[in-house]
C-alpha positions in Angstrom: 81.2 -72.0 275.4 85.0 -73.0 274.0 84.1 -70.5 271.0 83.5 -67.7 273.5 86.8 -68.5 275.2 88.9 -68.9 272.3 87.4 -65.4 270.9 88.6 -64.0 274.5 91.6 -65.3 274.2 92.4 -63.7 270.5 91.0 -60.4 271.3 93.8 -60.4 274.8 96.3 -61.3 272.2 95.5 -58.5 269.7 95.4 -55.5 272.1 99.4 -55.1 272.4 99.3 -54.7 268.5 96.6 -52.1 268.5 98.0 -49.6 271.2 101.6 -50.0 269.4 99.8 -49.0 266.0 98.6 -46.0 267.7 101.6 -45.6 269.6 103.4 -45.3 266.2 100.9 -43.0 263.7 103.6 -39.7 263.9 105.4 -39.5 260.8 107.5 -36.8 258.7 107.4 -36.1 255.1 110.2 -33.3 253.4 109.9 -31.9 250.0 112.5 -29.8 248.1 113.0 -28.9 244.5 113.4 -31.4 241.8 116.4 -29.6 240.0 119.1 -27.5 241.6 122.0 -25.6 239.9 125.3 -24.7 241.8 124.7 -21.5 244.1 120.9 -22.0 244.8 119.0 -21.4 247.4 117.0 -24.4 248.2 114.0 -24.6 250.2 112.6 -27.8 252.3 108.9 -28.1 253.3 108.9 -30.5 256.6 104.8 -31.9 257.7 104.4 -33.8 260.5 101.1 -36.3 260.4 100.3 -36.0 264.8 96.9 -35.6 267.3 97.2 -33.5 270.1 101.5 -32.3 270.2 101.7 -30.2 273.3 104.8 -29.4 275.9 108.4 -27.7 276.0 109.5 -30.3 273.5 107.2 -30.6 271.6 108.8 -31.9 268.0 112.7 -32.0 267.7 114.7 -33.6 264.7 118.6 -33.2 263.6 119.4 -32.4 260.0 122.4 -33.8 258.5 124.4 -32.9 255.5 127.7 -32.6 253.9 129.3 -28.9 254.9 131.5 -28.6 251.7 128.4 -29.0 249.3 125.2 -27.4 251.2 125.0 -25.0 254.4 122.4 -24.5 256.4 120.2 -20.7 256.3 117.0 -20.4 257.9 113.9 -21.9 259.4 110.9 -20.4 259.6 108.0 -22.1 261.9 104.7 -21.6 260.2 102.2 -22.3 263.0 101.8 -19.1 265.3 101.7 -21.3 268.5 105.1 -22.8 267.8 108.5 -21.6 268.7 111.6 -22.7 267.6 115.1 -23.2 268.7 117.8 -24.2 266.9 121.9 -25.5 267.4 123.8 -25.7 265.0 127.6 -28.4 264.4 129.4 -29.0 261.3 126.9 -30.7 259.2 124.3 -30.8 261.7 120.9 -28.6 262.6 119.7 -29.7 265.9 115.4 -27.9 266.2 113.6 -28.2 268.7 109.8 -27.0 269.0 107.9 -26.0 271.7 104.0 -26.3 271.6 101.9 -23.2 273.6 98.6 -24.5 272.1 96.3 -25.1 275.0 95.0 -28.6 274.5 97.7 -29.4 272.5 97.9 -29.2 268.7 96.5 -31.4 265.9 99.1 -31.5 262.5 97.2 -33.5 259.6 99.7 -33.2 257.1 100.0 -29.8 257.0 103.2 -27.7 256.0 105.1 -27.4 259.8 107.9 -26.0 259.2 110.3 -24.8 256.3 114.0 -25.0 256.1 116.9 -23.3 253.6 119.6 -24.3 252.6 122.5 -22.7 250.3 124.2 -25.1 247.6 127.9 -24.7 246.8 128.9 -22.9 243.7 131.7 -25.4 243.2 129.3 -28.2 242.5 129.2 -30.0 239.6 126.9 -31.0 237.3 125.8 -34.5 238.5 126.9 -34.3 242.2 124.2 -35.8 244.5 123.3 -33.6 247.4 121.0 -35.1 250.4 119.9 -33.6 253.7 119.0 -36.3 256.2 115.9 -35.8 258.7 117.3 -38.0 262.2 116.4 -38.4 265.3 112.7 -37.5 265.3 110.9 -37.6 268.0 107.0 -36.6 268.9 105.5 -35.7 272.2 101.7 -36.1 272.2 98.9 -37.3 275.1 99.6 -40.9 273.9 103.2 -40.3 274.9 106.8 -39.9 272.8 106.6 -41.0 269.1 109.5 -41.9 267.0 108.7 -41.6 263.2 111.2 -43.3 260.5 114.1 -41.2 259.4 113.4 -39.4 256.5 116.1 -38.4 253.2 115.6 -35.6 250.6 118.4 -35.7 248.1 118.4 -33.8 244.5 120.9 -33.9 241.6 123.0 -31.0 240.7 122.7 -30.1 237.3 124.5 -27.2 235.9 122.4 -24.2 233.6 122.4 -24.0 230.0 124.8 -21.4 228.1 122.7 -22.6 224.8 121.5 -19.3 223.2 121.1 -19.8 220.4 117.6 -19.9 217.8 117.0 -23.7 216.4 114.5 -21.7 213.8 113.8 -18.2 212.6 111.2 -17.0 210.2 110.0 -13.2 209.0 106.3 -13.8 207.5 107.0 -13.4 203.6 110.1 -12.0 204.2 113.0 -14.4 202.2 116.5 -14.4 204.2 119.8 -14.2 202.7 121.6 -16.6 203.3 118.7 -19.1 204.5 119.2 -19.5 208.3 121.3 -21.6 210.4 121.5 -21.4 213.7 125.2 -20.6 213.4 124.6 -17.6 211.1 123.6 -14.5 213.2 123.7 -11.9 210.6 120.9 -11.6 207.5 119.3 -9.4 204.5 116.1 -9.1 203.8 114.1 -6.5 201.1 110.7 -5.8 201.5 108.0 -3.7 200.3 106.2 -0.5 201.6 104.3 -1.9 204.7 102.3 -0.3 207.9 102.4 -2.8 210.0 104.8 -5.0 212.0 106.6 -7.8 210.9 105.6 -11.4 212.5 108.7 -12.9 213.9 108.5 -16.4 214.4 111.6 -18.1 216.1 112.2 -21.2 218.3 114.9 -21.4 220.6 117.5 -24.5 220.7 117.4 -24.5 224.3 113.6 -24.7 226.0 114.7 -22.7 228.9 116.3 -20.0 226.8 114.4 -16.5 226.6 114.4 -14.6 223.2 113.4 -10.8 222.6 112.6 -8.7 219.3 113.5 -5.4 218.6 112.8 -3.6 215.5 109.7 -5.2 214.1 108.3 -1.7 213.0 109.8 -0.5 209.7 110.0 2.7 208.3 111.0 3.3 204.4 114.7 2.7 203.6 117.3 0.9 205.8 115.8 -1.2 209.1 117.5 -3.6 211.6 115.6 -6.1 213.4 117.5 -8.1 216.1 116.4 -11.1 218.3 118.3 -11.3 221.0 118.6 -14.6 223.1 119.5 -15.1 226.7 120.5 -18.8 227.6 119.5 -20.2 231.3 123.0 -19.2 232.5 122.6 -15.8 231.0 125.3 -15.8 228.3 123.3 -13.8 225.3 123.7 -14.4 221.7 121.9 -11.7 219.2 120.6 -12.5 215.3 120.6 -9.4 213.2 118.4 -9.0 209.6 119.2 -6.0 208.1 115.9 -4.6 206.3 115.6 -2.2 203.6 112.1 -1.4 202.7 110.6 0.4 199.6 109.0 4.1 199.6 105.8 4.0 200.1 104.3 3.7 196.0 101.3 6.4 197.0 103.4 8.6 200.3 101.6 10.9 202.3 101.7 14.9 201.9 103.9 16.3 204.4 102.5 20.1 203.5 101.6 21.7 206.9 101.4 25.4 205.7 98.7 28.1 205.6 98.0 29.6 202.1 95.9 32.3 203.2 94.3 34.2 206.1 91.3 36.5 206.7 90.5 37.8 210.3 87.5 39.2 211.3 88.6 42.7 212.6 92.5 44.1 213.0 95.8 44.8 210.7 98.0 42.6 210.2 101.6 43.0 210.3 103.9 41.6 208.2 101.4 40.6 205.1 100.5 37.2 205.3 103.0 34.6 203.8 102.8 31.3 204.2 106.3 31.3 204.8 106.3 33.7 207.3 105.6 32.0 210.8 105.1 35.1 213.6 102.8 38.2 212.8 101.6 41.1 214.6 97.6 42.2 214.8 95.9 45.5 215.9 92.4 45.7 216.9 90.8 48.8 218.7 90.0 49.0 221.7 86.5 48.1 221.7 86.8 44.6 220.1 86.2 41.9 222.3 87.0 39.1 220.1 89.0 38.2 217.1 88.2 35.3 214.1 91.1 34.1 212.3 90.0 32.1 209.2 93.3 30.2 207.5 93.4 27.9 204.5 95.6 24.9 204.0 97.6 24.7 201.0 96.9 21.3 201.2 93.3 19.9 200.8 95.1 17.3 203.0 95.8 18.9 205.4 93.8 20.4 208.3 93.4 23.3 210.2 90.7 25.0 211.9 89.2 28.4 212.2 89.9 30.1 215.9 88.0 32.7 217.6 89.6 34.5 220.4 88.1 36.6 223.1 90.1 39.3 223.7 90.7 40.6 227.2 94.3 42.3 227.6 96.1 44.8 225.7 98.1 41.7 224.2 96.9 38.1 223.4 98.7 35.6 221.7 97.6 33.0 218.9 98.7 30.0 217.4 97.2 28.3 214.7 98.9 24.8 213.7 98.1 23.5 210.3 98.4 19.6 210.4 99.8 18.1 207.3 97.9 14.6 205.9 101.3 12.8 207.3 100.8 14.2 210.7 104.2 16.5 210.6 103.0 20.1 211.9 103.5 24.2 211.6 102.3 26.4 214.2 101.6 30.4 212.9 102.0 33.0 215.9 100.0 36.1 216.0 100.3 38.8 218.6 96.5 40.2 218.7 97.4 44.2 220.4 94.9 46.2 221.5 95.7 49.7 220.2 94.4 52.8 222.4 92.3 55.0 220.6 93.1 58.2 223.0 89.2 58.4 224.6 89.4 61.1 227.2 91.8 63.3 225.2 91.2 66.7 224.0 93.2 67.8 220.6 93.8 71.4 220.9 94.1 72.4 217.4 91.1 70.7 216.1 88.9 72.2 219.0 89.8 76.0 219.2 86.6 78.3 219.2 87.5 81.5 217.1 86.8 84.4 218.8 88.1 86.8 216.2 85.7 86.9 213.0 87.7 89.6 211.5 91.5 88.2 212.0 90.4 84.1 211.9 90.2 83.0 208.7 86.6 80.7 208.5 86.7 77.0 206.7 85.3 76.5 203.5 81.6 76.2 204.9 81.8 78.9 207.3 83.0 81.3 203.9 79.8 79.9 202.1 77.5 81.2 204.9 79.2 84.3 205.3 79.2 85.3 201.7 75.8 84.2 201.3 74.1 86.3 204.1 76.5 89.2 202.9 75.5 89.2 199.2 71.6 88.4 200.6 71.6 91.5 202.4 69.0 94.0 200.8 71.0 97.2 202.8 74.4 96.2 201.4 75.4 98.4 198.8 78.8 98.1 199.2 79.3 94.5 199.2 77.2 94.6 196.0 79.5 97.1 194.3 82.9 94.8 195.7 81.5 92.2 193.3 82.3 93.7 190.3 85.4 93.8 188.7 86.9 97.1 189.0 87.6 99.1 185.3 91.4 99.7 184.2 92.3 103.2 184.3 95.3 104.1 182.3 97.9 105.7 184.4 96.1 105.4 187.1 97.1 103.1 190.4 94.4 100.5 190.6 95.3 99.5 194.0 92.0 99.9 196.7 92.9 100.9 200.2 90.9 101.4 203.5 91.5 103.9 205.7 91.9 103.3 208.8 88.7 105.4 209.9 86.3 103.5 207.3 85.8 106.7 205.6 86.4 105.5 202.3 86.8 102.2 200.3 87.0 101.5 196.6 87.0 104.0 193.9 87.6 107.0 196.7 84.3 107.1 197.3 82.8 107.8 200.9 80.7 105.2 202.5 77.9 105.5 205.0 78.7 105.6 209.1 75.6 103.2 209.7 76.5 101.2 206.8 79.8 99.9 208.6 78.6 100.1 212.0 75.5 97.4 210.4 78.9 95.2 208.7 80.6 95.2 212.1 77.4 93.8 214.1 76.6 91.5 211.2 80.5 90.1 211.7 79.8 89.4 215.4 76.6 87.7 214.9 78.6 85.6 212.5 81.2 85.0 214.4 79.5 83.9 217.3 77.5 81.4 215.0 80.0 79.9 214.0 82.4 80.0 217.4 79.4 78.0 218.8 78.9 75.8 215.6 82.5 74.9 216.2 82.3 74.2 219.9 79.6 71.8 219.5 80.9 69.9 216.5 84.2 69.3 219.2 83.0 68.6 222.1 
């Protein structure tokens, strides 16, 4: 029974304690940057450990700082059913939050709130700069809470104007002079080479940046340059002057055409390999064009082209790629030519109508001597054939009157005998007006 009692009696005791531990479980924690330089912008992450924060004033808390080295910025609440307000003195933020959470809200430790500051540019490396966390107060159901004050502080320290290289290496390349960090200008020889150099290079300062330019040579005289930027941003730059070797075995740089053959056309001027724009006429009827070109350079490429031809003018190019890659391009201007279709060419298309005043060609002579000499009734033409006989002082000239009376040796020729020449002559003639016609049109 006394055991029972004195175990009342403890537990009575005891239950101050416990409602002033839970009276008390609010607390604060701030976080901020490690390292700050002059001029930052520093940033402060405030959580708050609570159950159940609800009301008008919700949270509140001063901040406190020295105005000649830090100055307050911004505060951003991160919680969507917080609002803040905020009053600001001489080295002093006052915030208040207000909670709209029905029920209240439950923080576990959780980012609450953040909070910027500006440094001053006139601080020195060294300088201590704190913000203090005062005041802090809690409303939740259990009532106001009051956790400890809370400090974040952080050491100025001023950047790095250290750019320069502690080491510097070029593959198998040997420097002259050997390196020194204090030495920013080298010479190097190499030989012919297709790929990049390795550059291999430490800076003195770890948070120093370093950039290479120039790694990719090409034959003769090179510069490669690392240049380094120091946390500050003052810059220091190495040179190595390069010169590398022509290349033992170089590449043929011969990009021309040594010959051309097209399927159809003319070309104008004849093809020289040194001659870069031509003209080409097709007819009319060609629909396409093959140009087939030769490198002078079995090295070299370039590739056979055929081209439809659509308009009265097309233009070509062929480019002949040399085995280093450098280039000729060959213009052609492909014309269509008209070939005058539809046309009608007077003088090679005129019917003869006269047999006795028009001249025949050379075949239309043939068939007019042969069917003369064929005749069997033709006497005279027989006789014309011989050669007349030289009389001495007498005029050999043979005339025809102009009433057919007589021809040749004065002697007198039959009516029906020209009457059967004349219709004989315009058979003929109309033979050979209609062979004409039809051979023209």
């Amino acid at each position: 029974m006394k055991r029972i009692l004195a175990l009342t009696v403890i537990a009575v005791l005891l239950l101050p304690l416990v409602s002033i531990g839970a009276f008390a479980a609010a607390s604060i924690d701030v976080s901020g940057a490690s390292k700050a330089y002059p001029g930052d912008t520093v940033t402060l992450t405030v959580k708050i450990n609570a159950s159940e924060i609800t009301g008008a004033n919700a949270a509140r808390f001063d901040m406190v700082f020295d105005s000649e080295q830090i100055s307050y910025k911004s505060c951003d609440s991160l919680r969507s059913e917080w609002d803040v307000a905020k009053s600001t003195h001489s080295g002093a933020v006052k915030l208040l939050f207000s909670c709209n959470k029905n029920g209240g809200d439950t923080l576990g430790g959780e980012t609450f709130v953040k909070v910027k500051f500006t440094l001053s540019d006139s601080l020195a490396k060294g300088e201590n700069v704190s913000v203090s966390f005062k005041n802090i107060e809690v409303s939740s159901t259990d009532g106001d809470e009051y956790p400890s004050d809370y400090t974040y502080s952080v050491t100025i320290t001023q950047k790095s104007s250290d750019a320069t290289l502690y080491s510097l290496s070029i593959g198998d390349v040997t420097l002259s002079p050997a390196f020194s960090s204090d030495v920013t200008s080298y010479t190097a020889a190499v030989d012919y080479r297709t790929t990049p150099l390795k550059v291999n290079y430490k800076t003195n300062d770890p948070n120093a940046k370093a950039k290479v330019a120039g790694a990719t040579l090409k034959e003769g005289k090179n510069t490669l340059t690392i240049t380094v930027t120091a946390e500050d941003g003052t810059t220091k730059k190495y040179t190595v002057a390069i010169t590398m070797k022509e290349n033992p075995n170089p590449l043929s740089s011969d990009s021309k055409i040594s010959s051309l053959s097209l399927s159809t056309g003319t070309i104008s001027p004849e093809f020289d390999p040194d001659v870069y724009e031509y003209t080409v006429y097709i007819d009319s009827a060609v629909t396409s064009i093959t140009f087939s070109p030769v490198a002078n350079d079995k090295k070299a490429t370039v590739s056979k082209k055929v081209v439809g031809i659509t308009d009265d003018e097309t233009e070509v190019i062929l480019t002949c790629t040399a085995e280093d890659g450098s280039k000729k391009n060959y213009k052609f201007t492909v014309i269509r030519e008209n070939d005058g279709e539809g046309t009608t060419d007077t003088t090679e298309s005129s019917i003869v109508t006269d047999a006795e005043t028009t001249a025949p060609d050379e075949n239309t002579n043939d068939v007019v001597t042969d069917d003369i000499t064929a005749s069997p009734e033709s006497d005279t033409a027989k006789e014309t054939e011989k050669p007349a006989e030289d009389t001495e002082g007498e005029d050999t000239e043979k005339t025809v009157p102009p009433d057919g009376e007589q021809i040749g040796m004065n002697k007198p020729v039959p009516l029906w005998s020209l009457l059967l020449f004349s219709i004989i002559s315009l058979i003929l003639g109309a033979l050979i007006s209609a062979f004409i016609f039809k051979r023209n049109f």
